[in-house]
Steps between C-alpha positions, in 0.01 A plus 500: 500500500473232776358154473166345686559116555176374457405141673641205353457128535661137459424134429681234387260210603158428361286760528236279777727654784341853524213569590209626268360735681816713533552427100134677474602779631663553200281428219290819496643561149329294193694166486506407141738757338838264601756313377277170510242595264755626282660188465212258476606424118762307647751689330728573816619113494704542215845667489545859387489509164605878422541631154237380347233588747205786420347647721173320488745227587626666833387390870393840667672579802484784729768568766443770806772705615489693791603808407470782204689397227884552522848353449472219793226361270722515172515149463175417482448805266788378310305134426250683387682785253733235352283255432623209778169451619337408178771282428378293774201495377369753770314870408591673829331804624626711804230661743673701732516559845443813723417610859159369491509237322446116617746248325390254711157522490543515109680203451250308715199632360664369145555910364857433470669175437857565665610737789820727540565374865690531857674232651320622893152561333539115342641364830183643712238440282593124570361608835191651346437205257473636229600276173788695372840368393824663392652395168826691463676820633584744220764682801719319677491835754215721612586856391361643826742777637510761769650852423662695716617852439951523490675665782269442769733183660316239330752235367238148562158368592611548847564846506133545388399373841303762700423730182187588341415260184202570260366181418175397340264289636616140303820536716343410818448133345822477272821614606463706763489233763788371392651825571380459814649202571842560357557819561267625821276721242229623774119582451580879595755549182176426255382782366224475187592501096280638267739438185614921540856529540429856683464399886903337458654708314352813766708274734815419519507262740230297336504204316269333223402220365536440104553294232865430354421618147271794536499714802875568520520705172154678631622634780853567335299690226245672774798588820815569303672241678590103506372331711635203694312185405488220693373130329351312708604190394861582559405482851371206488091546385494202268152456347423378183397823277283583164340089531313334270160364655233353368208244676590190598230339271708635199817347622291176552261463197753694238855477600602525117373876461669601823827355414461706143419812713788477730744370198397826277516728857853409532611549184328836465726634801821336352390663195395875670832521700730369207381611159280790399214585738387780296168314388392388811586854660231652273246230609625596791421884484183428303380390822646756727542816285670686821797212475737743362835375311724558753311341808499211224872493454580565906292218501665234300831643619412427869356122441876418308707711751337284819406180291142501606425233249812283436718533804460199767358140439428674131843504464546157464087374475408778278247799429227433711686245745355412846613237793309351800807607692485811388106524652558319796753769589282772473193317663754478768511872517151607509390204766851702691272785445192368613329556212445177395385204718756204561268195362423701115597313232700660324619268262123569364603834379710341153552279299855425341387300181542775251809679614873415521530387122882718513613804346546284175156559438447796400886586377519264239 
């Protein structure tokens, strides 16, 4: 089960830098259902007050993912099933993501009030003008992989070079250019992805595209065999992963409930990878009945094994942690890549002001 990045955004100034009619483009959903309207009481300036909230008493939140329901969203589920959310005063509901779905378009058209991002979608949407802005990063690493079948000579990224790799069609504008670029990854290896393990495993000497946590025990499960897995960002693909966007009028207008958000976010990870994720893993399977037990376990096992979510800057910043070094060095890489123009902003993609509070946080 592979992912499909959907288009993300940035902005850390005022919103009267982009343009309007790019920001209309986006508003053929009702406005009106958001986070703004649902704070008018003016009950999002006060601090969380958590135990003795009702329901009634809640702010109404709901957060896109971009993907069917499954462990790398067990955090979120987790703030949910174990009450964090409401003790921040927030009633969080989780709309998820598929194939054909729009996060984008969603969150701008006022459908969802916060966005499971991708560190390149947010980065060239500064391009497009769109008035997005990230908030957090829930993984310190992207989970994308490529899988190679054992014995066929294939020790690194570079022995991949001149092979046949089924991609899908996000790759073109996410990592495979930095493939490209690092590792001489040519046009004429490409070969298309339809989320069916069938076409690799029929071929040894092919490789695939997958994500850390769930198509590894697939293919173990389907072929018989293990396969080699290779993490991208051990090779140094260093994106920001699983976001948290929301519109830069939110950040502007209601800083308080987005600082709540991210605050309860974090804590639901801590909480998912180091106590007992059984709740949320129900909410979890309530939402995507075919997320079996084990894929749920594999999955949780994976994110601690690599430290997808507290490994890095989160080491030291915390659950959620980001850095402007950190994005300068991987808008270095895609404008290497040409596939991002030399003059973008991308310092219009984040904002740092509710990150970086320290693992402290959420251990004490």
């Amino acid at each position: 089960m592979n992912r499909l990045f959907y288009l993300a955004a940035g902005g850390r100034s005022p919103g009267a830098q982009w343009r309007r009619r790019q920001v209309l483009q986006y508003g053929a959903l009702t406005l009106g259902t958001g986070v703004l309207a649902a704070c008018a009481s003016g009950e999002s300036d006060s601090a969380p007050e958590t135990e003795s909230a009702a329901p009634s008493d809640l702010i109404p939140i709901t957060f896109g993912t971009n993907w069917y329901a499954q462990a790398e969203h067990g955090g979120f589920y987790q703030a949910i099933a174990t009450g964090i959310y409401a003790e921040y005063g927030l009633d969080v509901t989780i709309k998820m993501g598929g194939p054909q779905v729009n996060g984008t378009q969603l969150l701008m058209g006022g459908a969802i009030d916060f966005f499971m991002g991708y560190g390149s979608d947010a980065i060239r949407a500064v391009e497009s003008g769109i008035p997005k802005v990230t908030v957090a990063s829930m993984f310190q690493k992207d989970p994308q992989i490529l899988i190679a079948h054992p014995d066929q000579g294939i020790e690194s990224l570079e022995d991949i070079q001149g092979r046949p790799v089924f991609i899908s069609s996000a790759a073109n504008v996410t990592y495979w250019p930095f493939l490209a670029a690092k590792y001489g990854f040519t046009e004429d290896m490409k070969r298309p992805y339809n989320f069916n393990a069938a076409p690799f495993l029929a071929d040894p000497n092919s490789v695939q595209q997958g994500y850390l946590s769930s198509e590894p025990l697939a293919i173990e499960k389907e072929g018989g065999f293990e396969p080699l897995v290779f993490l991208l960002a051990d090779y140094g693909y260093e994106p920001y992963s699983t976001t948290i966007e929301t519109r830069v009028e939110v950040v502007e207008q209601d800083p308080d409930l987005v600082q709540r958000f991210v605050d309860a976010s974090i804590k639901g990870w801590y909480s998912y990878l180091y106590g007992d994720p059984s709740k949320a893993n129900r909410l979890i399977q309530q939402d995507n009945p075919e997320m079996s037990d084990e894929q749920i376990a594999y999955g949780i096992a994976k994110i601690k094994e690599y430290g997808i979510v507290d490994s890095g800057d989160a080491e030291t910043l915390g659950i959620g942690a980001m850095t402007e070094a950190r994005w300068q060095s991987f808008f270095d890489s895609l404008m290497a890549a040409g596939v991002i123009q030399a003059e973008t902003d991308f310092t219009q993609a984040f904002t740092l002001d509710f990150v970086n509070k320290g693992p402290e946080f959420y251990q004490t």
